[in-house]
C-alpha positions as CSV (number, residue, x, y, z in Angstrom):
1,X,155.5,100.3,101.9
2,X,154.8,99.4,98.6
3,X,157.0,97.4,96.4
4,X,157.5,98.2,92.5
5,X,159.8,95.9,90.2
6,X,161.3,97.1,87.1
7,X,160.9,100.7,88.6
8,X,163.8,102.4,86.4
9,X,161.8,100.9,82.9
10,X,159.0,102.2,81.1
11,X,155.3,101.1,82.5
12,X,156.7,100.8,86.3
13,X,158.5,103.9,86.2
14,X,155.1,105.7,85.0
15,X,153.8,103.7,87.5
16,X,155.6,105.3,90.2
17,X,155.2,108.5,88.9
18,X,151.5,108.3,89.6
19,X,151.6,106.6,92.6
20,X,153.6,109.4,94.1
21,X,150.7,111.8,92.4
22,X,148.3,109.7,94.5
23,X,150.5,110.7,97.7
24,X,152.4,107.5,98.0
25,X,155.8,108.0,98.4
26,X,156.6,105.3,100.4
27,X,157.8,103.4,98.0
28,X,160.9,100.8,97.0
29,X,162.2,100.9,94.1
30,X,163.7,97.5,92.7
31,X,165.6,97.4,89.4
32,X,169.1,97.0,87.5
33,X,169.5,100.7,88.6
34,X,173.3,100.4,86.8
35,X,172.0,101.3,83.6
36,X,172.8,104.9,82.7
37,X,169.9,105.2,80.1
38,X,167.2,104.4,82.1
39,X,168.1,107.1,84.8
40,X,165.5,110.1,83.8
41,X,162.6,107.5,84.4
42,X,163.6,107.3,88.5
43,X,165.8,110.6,89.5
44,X,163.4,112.5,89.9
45,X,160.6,110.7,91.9
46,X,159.8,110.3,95.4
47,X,160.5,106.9,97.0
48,X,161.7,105.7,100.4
49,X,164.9,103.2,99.1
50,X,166.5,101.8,95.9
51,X,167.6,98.7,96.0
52,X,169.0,96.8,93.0
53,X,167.3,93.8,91.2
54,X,170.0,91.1,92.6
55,X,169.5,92.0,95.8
56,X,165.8,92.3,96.3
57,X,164.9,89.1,96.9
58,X,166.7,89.3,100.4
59,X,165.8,92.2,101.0
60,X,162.3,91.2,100.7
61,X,162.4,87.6,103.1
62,X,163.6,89.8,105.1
63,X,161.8,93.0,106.1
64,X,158.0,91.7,104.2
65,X,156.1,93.0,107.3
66,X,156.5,96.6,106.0
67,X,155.5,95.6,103.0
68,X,151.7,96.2,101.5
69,X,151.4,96.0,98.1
70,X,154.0,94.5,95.3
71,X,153.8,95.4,92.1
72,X,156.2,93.1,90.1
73,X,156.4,94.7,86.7
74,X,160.1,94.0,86.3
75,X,161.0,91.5,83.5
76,X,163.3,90.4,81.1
77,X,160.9,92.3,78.1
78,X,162.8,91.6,74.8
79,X,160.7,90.1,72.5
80,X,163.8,89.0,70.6
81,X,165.7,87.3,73.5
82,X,166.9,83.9,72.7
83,X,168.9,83.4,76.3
84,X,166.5,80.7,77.7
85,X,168.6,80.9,80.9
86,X,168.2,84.5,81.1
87,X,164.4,84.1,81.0
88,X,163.8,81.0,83.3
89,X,165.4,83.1,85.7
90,X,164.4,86.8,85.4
91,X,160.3,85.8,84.3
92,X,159.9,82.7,86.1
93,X,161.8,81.7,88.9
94,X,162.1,85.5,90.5
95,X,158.4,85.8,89.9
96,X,157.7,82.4,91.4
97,X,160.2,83.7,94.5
98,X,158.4,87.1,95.5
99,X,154.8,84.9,94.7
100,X,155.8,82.8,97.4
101,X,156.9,85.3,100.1
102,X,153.6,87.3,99.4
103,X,151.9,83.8,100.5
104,X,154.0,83.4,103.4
105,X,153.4,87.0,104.7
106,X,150.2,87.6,103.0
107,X,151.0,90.5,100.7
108,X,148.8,91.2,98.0
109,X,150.7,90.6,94.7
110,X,150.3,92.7,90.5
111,X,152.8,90.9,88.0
112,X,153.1,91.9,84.4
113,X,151.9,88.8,82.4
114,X,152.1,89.8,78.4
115,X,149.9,89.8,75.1
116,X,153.0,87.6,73.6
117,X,151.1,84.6,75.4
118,X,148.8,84.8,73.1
119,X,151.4,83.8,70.3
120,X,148.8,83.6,66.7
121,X,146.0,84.1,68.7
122,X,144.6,80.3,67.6
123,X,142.6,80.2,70.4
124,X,141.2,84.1,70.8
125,X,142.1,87.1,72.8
126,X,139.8,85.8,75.7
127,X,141.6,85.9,79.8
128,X,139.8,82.8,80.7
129,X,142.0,80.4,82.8
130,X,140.5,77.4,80.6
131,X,142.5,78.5,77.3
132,X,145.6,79.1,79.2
133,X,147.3,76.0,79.4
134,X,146.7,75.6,75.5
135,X,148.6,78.7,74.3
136,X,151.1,78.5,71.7
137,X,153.1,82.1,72.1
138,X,155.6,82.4,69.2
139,X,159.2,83.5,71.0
140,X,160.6,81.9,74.4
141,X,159.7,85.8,76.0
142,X,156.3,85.1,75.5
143,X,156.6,81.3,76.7
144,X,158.1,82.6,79.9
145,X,155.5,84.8,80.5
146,X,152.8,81.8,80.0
147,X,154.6,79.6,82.1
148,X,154.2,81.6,84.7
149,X,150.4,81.6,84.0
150,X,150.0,78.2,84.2
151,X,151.9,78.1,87.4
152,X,150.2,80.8,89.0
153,X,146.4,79.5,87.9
154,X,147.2,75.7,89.3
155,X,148.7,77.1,93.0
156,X,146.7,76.4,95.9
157,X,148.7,78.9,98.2
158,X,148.1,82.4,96.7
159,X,148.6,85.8,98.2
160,X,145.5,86.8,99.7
161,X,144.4,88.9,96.5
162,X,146.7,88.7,93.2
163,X,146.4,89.7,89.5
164,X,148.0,89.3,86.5
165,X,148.6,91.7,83.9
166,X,148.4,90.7,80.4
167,X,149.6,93.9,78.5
168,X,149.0,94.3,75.4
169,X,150.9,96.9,73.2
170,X,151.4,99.6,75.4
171,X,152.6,103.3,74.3
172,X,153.4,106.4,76.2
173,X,156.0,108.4,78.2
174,X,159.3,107.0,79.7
175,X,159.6,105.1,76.8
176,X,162.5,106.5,75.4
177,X,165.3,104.1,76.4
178,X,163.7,100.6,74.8
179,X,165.6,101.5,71.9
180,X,163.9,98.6,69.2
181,X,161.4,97.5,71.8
182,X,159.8,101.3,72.2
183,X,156.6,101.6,70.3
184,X,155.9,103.1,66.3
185,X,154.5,106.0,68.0
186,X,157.8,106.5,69.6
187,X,159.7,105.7,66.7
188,X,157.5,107.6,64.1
189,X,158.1,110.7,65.7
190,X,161.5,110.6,65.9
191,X,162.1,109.5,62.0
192,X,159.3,112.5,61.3
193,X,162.2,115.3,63.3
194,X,164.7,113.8,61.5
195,X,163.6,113.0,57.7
196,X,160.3,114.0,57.9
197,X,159.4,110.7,56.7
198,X,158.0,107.5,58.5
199,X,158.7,103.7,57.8
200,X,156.6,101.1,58.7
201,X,157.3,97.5,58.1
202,X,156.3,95.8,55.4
203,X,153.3,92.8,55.5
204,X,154.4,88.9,54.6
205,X,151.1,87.8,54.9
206,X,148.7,88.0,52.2
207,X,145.9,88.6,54.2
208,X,147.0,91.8,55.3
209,X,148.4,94.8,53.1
210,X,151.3,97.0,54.1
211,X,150.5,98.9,57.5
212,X,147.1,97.2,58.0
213,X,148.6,95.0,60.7
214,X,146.5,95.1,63.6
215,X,147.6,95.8,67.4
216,X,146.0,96.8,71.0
217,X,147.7,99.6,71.3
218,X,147.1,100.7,75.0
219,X,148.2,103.9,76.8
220,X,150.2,103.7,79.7
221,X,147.8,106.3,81.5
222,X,145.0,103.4,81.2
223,X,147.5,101.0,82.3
224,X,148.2,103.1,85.8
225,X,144.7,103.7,86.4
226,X,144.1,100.1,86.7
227,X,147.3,99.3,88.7
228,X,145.7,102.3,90.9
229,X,141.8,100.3,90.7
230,X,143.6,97.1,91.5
231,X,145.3,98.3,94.3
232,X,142.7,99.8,96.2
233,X,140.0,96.7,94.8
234,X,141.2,93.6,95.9
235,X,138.0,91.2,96.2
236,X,138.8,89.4,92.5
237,X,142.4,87.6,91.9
238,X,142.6,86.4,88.5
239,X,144.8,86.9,84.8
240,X,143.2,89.9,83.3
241,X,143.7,91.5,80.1
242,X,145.3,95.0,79.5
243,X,144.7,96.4,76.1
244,X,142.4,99.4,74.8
245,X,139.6,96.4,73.8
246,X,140.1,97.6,69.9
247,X,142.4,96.8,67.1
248,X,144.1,99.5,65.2
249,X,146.5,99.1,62.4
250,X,149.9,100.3,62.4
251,X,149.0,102.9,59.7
252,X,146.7,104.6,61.9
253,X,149.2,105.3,64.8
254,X,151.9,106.4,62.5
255,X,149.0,108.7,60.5
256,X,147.7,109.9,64.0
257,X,151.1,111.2,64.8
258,X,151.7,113.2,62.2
259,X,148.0,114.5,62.6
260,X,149.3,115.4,65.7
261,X,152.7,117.5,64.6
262,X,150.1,119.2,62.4
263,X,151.9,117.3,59.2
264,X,150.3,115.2,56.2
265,X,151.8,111.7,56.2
266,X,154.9,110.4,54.5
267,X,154.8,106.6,54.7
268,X,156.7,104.3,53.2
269,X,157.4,100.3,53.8
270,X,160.7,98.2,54.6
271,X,160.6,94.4,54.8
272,X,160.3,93.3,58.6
273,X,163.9,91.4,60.0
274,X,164.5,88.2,59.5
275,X,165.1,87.3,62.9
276,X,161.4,88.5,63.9
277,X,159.5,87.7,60.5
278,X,158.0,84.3,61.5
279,X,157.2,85.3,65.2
280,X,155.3,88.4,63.7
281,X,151.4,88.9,65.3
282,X,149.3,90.2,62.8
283,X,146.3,90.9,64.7
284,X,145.5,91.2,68.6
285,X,142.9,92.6,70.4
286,X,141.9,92.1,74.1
287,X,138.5,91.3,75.2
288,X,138.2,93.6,78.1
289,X,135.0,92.1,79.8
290,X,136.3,90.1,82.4
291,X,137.9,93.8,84.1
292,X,135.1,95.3,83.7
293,X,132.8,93.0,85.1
294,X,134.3,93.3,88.6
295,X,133.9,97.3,88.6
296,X,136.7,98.9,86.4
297,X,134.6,102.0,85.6
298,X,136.7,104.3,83.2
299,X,137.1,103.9,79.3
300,X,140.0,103.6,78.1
301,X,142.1,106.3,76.0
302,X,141.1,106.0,71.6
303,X,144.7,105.7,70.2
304,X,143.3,109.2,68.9
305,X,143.5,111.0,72.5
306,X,146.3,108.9,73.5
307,X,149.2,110.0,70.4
308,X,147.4,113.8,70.8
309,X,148.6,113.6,73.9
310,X,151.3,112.0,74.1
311,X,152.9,113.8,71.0
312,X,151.4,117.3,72.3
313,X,152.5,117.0,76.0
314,X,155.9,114.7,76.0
315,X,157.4,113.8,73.1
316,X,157.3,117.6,71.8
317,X,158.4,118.7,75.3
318,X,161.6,116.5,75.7
């Protein structure tokens, strides 16, 4: 069986969804599955049990002989979380818990690491194991996530392959319950069937105008496709970078998805909230090398074919 965490939320329900196109089916499901808003991203798939997020852990000491594969995508993925508790536990010490049952039972092991690691990006976008223990990620959801990193890169019992993921901005379908958290793509099209109009945030830094904030916006197609390489490629554990390998600015994906309703843009700027100002990124991009340099053969999506499509083919078809 194969294990995925976080399966009712956006990049592991996706996830699922093409795993099951792969002809995997057997599959459990682990989430908060309590939460009504989240339900379209899991009714409808094929899996062999559900078993809620509290009771996983168990569930997992005890029956890990059945189990392959874990993919451990499940987190606590508010950037604006301030619950320190809330985090310790969900990103760290459950992660640190189903690490150390995939050593025991020998389970190869995908977690969701983060882009939020890489707080101003003082020392580069580069997923060498050297620069992690120097990071200096800007909100406790992004310290979480490093701590885990520095755990996980100083272990001398590891599952017998594991990755982490660090995912950059990532956009796409079964995004629709995040709410704040979903992506300006998300969000543009929405304001554009409602106003017709689109509002980006405003820059505070001088050395960027309004909307020429730069992101790795990633589609979540690219991000299956290399769960999928991973999981049938399991010669090179490591941290890995997950991002498109190019910057884009947020003016671009909120232009690109009017382009793709067929509409000129209407953009205008509000000042970004307080509570998020000063833990603002202004520019990331991921150096891809180190997954392609053990065999990841596909390109990844331009942010031009991802928003076509994911304007075209699912947002317009909700």
């Amino acid at each position: 069986m194969i294990v995925v965490t976080g399966s009712a939320g956006f990049i592991a329900s996706y996830l699922v969804d093409h795993l099951n196109a792969l002809g995997h089916t057997n599959l459990i499901l682990v989430d908060d599955f309590t939460k009504i808003d989240k339900e379209d991203n899991w009714k409808n798939t094929q899996f062999h049990s559900k078993i809620e997020r509290s009771e996983f852990i168990p569930w997992f000491q005890a029956h890990a002989n059945d189990v392959e594969f874990v993919f451990h995508l499940g987190a606590r993925t508010d950037t604006t979380e301030k619950d320190l508790d809330v985090l310790d536990e969900l990103n760290l010490n459950y992660t640190k818990s189903i690490w150390n049952i995939c050593c025991e039972h020998q389970i190869p092991l995908v977690y969701a690491s983060s882009a939020a690691t890489y707080g101003l990006g003082e020392y580069g976008y580069d997923d060498n194991n050297e620069v992690i223990p120097n990071l200096k990620p800007l909100n406790p959801y992004g310290i979480s996530k490093n701590e885990f990193d520095k755990w996980a890169i100083t272990q001398t019992e590891t599952p017998p392959f594991w990755a982490g993921l660090k995912f950059f901005n990532v956009y796409g379908p079964k995004e629709y319950h995040k709410g704040r958290m979903a992506s300006v793509v998300f969000h543009t099209h929405r304001q554009i069937k409602e106003n017709g109009h689109m509002k980006l945030f405003r820059s505070h830094n001088p050395a960027y105008k309004d909307g020429e904030q730069l992101r790795d916006f990633v589609y979540v197609r690219d991000v299956a496709n290399v769960c999928e390489f991973l999981f049938k490629n399991r010669e090179h554990s490591g941290i890995y970078n997950l991002g498109s390998g190019k910057a884009r600015t947020f003016l671009d994906l909120a232009s690109l998805t009017f382009q793709a309703l067929g509409l000129e843009p209407s953009i205008s700027f509000v000042d970004t909230p307080i509570d998020i100002r000063d833990k603002y990124q202004y520019f990331t991009e991921a150096n891809m090398s180190k997954l392609h340099s053990i065999g990841y053969p596909h390109a990844f999506y331009t942010l031009e074919e991802g928003i076509a499509d994911y304007v075209k083919n699912y947002l317009e078809k909700r």
